[in-house]
C-alpha positions as CSV (number, residue, x, y, z in Angstrom):
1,X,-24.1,-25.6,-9.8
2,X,-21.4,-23.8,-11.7
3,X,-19.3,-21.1,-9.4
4,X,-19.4,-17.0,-9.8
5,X,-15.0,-17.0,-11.3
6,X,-14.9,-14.2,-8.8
7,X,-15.8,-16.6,-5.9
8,X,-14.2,-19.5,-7.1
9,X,-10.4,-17.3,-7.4
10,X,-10.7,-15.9,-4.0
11,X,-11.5,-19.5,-2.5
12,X,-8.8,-21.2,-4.2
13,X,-6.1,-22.0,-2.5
14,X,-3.1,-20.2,-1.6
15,X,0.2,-22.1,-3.7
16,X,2.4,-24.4,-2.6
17,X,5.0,-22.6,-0.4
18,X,3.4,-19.4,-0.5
19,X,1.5,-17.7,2.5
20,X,0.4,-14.8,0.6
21,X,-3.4,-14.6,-1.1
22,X,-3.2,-14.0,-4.8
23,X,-6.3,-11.7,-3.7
24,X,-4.5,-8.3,-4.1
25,X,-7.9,-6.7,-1.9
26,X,-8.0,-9.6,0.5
27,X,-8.6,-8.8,4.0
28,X,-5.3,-9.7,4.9
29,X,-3.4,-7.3,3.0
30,X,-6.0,-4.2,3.6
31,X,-5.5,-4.6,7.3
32,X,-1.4,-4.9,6.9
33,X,-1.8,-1.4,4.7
34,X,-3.9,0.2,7.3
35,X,-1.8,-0.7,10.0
36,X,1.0,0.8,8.4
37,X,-0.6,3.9,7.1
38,X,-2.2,4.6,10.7
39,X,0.9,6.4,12.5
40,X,1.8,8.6,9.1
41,X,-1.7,9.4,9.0
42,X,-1.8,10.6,12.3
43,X,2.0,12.1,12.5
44,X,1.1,14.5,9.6
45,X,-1.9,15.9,11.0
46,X,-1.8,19.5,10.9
47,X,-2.2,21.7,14.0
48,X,-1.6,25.5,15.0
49,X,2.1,25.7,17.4
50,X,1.4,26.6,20.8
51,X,-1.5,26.8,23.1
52,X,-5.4,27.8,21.5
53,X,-5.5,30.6,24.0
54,X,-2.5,32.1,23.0
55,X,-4.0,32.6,19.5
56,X,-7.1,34.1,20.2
57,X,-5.1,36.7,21.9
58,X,-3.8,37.0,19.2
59,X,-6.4,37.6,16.9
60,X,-7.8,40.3,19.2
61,X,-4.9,41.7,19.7
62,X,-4.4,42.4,15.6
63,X,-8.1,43.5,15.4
64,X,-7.3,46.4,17.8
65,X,-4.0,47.3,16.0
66,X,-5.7,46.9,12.6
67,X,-8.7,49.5,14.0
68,X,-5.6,51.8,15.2
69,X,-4.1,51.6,11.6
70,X,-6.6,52.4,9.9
71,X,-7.5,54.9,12.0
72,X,-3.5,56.6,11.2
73,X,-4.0,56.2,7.5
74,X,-7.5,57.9,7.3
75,X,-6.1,60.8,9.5
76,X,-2.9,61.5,7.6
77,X,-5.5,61.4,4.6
78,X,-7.6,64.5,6.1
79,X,-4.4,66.3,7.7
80,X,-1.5,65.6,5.3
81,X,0.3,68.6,6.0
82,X,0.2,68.1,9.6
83,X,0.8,64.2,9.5
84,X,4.0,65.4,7.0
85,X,5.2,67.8,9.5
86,X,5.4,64.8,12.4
87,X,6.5,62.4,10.4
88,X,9.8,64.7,9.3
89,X,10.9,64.3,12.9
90,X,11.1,60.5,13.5
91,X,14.6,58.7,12.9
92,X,14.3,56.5,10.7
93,X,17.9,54.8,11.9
94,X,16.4,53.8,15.3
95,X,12.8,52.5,13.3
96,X,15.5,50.5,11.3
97,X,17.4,49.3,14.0
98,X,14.5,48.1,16.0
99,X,13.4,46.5,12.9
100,X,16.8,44.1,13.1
101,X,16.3,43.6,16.5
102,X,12.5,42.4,16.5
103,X,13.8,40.2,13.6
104,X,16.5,38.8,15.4
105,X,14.7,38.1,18.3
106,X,12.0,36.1,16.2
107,X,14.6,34.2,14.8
108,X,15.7,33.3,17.8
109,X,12.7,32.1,19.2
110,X,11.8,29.5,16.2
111,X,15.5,28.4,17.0
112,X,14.7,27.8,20.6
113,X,11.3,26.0,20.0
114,X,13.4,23.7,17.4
115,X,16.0,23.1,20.0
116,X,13.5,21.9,22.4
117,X,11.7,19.6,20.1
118,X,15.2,18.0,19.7
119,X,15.9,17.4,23.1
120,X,18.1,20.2,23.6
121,X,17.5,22.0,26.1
122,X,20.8,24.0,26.9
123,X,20.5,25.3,23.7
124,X,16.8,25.9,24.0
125,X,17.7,28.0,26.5
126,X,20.4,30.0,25.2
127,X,18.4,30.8,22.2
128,X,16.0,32.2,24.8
129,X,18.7,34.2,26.0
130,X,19.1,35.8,22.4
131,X,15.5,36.9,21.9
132,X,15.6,38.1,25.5
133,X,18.1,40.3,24.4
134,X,16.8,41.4,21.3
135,X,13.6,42.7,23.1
136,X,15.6,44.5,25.8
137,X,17.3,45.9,23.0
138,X,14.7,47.2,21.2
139,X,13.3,48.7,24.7
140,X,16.3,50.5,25.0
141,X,16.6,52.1,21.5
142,X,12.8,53.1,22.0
143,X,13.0,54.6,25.3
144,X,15.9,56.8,24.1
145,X,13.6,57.8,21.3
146,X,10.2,58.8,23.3
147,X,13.1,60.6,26.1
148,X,14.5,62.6,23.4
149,X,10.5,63.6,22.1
150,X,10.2,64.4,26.0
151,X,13.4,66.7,25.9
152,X,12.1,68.7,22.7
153,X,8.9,69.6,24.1
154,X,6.9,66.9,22.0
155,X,2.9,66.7,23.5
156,X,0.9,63.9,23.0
157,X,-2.3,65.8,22.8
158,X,-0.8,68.4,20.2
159,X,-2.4,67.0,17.4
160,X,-3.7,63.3,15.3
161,X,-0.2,62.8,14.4
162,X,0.9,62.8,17.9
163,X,-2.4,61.3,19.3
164,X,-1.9,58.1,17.0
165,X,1.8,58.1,17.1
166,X,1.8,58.0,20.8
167,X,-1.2,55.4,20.7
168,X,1.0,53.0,18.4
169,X,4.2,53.4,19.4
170,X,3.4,53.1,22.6
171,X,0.5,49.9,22.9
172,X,3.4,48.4,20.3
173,X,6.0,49.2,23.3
174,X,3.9,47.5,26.2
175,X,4.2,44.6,24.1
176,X,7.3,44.3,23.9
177,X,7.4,44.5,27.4
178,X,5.3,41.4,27.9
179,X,7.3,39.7,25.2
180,X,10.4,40.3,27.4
181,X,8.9,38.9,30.3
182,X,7.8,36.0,28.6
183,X,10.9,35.5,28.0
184,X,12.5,35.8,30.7
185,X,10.0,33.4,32.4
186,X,10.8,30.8,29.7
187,X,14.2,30.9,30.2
188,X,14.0,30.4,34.1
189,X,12.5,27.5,33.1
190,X,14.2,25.9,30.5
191,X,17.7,26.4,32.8
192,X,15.7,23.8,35.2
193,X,15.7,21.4,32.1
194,X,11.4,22.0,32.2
195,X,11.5,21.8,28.1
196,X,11.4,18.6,26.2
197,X,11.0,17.2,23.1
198,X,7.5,16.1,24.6
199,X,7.1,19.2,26.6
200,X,7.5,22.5,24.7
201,X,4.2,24.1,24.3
202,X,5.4,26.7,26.6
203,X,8.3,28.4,24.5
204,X,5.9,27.5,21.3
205,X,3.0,29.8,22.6
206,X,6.2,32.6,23.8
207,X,7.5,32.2,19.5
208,X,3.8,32.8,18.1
209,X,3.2,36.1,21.0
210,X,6.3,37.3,20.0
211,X,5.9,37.2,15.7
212,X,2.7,38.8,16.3
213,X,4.8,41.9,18.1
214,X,7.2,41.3,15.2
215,X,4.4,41.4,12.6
216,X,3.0,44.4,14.2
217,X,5.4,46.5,13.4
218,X,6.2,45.2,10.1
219,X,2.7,47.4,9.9
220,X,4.0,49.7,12.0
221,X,7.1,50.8,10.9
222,X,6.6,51.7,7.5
223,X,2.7,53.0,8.3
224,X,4.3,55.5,10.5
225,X,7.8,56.1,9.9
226,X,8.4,55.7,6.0
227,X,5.0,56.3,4.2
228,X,4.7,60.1,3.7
């Protein structure tokens, strides 16, 4: 009985020599190619930095800013005179100088994460340092701003300018306060060599907290200070 050509090709031998099937879809070959496509399959895979938790907070944590800003831009829509007259007191120098300093500090905390992945931690850690300081730094400059509003008289309750302001400015501040502890915490830890390029989930989930203060008042600053 005459062969299939098909059969007959992939029984033949291989040639004289050679240890490779003239096949080009034997088995032998498709289980060489998955074995070394496996590991680039799997080291590409995509996933979120930091810890799940962290970004649900996250999430809830913009809602309820996004409700508030919505809230200040519907206001100044049915009060513009009175939103005008608040808005002509803020400094826009120490909104612009906080601005640098969130900035900076986010820059240093992708620099930190990358240092850890690397195995290094000193520097890890002294990046830490630098966004430490650039959330004290915007502390300060803000808590000189509210003390001078305390000096002039300035109420809270006066109005839906200062109602929101104080709302905003001042949720946006606790933040910052918890971002500052974070950090602090992180570096503690990273002085005790904790962070690793295996282990660094930690000052991963501290970066992603932190840009979500810094892209706050991305909102923030121009929603309230600028915009008029």
């Amino acid at each position: 009985m005459k062969k299939h050509p098909l059969r007959r090709f992939a029984s033949s031998p291989s040639p004289a020599g050679g240890g490779r099937s003239q096949w080009p879809c034997g088995a032998g070959s498709t289980a060489a190619l998955d074995g070394a496509r496996a590991p680039d399959a799997l080291s590409v895979e995509p996933r979120l930095a930091g810890d799940g938790v962290v970004w649900l907070l996250v999430l809830a944590e913009l809602l309820t800013f996004g409700l508030l800003f919505v809230s200040f831009a519907f206001a100044r829509w049915r009060q513009p005179d009175v939103f005008a007259q608040g808005q002509s007191a803020l400094d826009l120098s120490t909104g612009a100088i906080n601005t640098l300093l969130l900035v900076l500090a986010s820059w240093a905390a992708v620099r930190a994460v990358r240092a850890f992945a690397s195995d290094r931690g000193n520097a890890g850690a002294n990046w830490l340092l630098v966004a430490l300081a650039g959330a004290i730094g915007f502390l300060v400059v803000k808590s000189h701003e509210f003390a001078d509003k305390v000096r002039s008289g300035f109420d809270w309750a006066t109005d839906a300018f200062t109602l929101l302001y104080t709302l905003l400015t001042g949720f946006h501040f606790l933040h910052v306060v918890v971002g500052a502890i974070v950090f602090t915490l992180l570096w503690r830890k990273a002085r005790a060599g904790a962070y690793g390029r295996v282990n660094h989930m930690g000052p991963a989930s501290g970066a992603v907290f932190w840009h979500m203060v810094d892209l706050l008042w991305m909102v923030l600053f121009p929603l309230v200070y600028v915009i008029r």
